[in-house]
N, C-alpha and C positions, 0 to 999 in steps of 0.2 A: 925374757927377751928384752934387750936393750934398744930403748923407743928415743933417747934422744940424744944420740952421739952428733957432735958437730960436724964432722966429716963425713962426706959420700963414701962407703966401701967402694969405691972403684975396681979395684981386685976380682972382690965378690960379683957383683954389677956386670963384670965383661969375661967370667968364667963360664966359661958355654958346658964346659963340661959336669958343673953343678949342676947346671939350669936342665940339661939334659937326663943327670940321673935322675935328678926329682921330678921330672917329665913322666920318665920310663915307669918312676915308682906308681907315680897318683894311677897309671895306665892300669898298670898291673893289680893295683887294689882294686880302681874299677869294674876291671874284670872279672875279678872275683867276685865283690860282691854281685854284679850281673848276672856268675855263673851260678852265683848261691841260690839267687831270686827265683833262675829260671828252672832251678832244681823242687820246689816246692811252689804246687801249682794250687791257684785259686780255687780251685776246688776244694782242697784240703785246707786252706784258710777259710772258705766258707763253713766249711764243717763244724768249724772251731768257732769259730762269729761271726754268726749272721749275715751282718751288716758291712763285711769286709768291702772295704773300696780297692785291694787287690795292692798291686807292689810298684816301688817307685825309689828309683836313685838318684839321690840329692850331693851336690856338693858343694863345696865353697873354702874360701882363702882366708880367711879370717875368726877363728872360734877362738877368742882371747889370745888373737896373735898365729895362731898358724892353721894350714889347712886343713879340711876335713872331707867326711865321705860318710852318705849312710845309707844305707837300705832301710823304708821303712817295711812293712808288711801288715795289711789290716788297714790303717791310716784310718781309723777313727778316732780322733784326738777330744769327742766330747767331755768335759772332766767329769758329767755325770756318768755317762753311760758306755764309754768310749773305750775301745781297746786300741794298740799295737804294740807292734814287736820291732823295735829297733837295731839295727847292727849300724855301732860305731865306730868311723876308724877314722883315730883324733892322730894324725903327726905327730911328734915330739911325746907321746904321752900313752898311747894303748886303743887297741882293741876290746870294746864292750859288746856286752848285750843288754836292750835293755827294755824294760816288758812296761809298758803304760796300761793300768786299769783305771776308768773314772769310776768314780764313787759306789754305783751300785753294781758293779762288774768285779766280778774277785776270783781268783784261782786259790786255793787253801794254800795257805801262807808254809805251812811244813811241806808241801810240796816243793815248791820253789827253794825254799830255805834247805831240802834235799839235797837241789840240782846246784847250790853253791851260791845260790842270787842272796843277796842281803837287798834289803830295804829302804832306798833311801829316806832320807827326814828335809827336803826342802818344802820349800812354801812354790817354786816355780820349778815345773815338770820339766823348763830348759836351760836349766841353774847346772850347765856339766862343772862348770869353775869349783861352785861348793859340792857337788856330789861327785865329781871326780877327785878336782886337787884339793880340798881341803877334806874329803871322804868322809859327808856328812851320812853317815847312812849305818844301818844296826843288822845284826845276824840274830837278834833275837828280841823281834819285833813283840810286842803286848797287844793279845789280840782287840782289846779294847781303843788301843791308837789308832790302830788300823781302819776298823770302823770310822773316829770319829772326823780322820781326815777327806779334806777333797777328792783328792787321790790316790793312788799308790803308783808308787814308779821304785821297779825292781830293779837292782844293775849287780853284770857278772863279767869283771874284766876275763877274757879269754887269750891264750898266748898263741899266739903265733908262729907258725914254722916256715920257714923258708920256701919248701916245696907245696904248690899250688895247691895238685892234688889233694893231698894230705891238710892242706888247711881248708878246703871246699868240703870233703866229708866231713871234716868235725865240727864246720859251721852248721850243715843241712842238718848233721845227727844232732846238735841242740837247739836247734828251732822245731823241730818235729820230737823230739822230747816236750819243749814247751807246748806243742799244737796237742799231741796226746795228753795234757791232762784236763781236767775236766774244769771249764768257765761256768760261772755260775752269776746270773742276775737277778738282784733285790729291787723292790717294785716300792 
């Protein structure tokens, strides 16, 4: 993204017709993710963990220059003990999922490594810059790393279709793939 052009886009600036499709879009993702949210109920993330603080949609203008959107679910972010399930949706760049465990909370790593998730390797759990664009992250994680880190934060870019429908079920059917397997806590 070019941050320091001496000229105003004026063009850009008074085109309503930009301003309104990417209006309609952020709309239209919102809704989805809302519709995903309200498709898996708190009860069934209780099930999964405990201590679920239930669901929440976040957004904002600015994630290294362009908008975002997330659904968290779970929102226990402790890095000791902490779960959630993140749905990402970064403008300019992709559709994730992406699973936070702190440290004594683990799901078996071939499970995940299964359903397509690789592993990321940062040191900050909201590092998307290096674990998206620079795609610090491994499909064939050393069960020994795993242990010895802070955390673990899984991510699985997911693609997108056009039609709602069709991208609402295949979001619900991989969060509730991730709810069915079994979390497990070390003491």
């Amino acid at each position: 993204m070019k941050e320091n052009q001496e000229d105003l886009d004026l063009d850009l600036w008074l085109d309503r017709s930009v301003m309104e499709r990417q209006n309609q879009l952020k709309n239209q993702f919102l809704h989805l993710l809302e519709t995903v949210g309200n498709s898996i109920s708190n009860e069934e993330l209780t099930a999964f963990f405990k201590a679920s603080r239930g669901k929440k949609v976040t957004k904002g203008n600015d994630l290294l220059g362009y908008p975002y959107q997330v659904l968290d679910l779970i929102r226990d972010f402790d890095k000791a003990a902490g779960c959630n399930i993140r749905l990402l949706n970064w403008f300019g760049h992709g559709f994730f999922i992406l699973i936070f465990l702190g440290k004594r909370t683990e799901i078996p790593s071939n499970e995940l490594l299964n359903c397509d998730f690789q592993l990321g390797q940062v040191d900050d759990p909201w590092d998307f810059g290096a674990l998206i664009l620079d795609k610090i992250t491994t499909a064939s994680p050393i069960r020994t790393e795993i242990r010895a880190a802070d955390f673990q934060l899984w991510i699985k870019e997911v693609p997108i279709f056009g039609e709602l429908k069709s991208t609402v079920r295949l979001l619900v059917s991989e969060i509730k793939k991730i709810i069915s397997l079994e979390l497990k806590h070390s003491s």
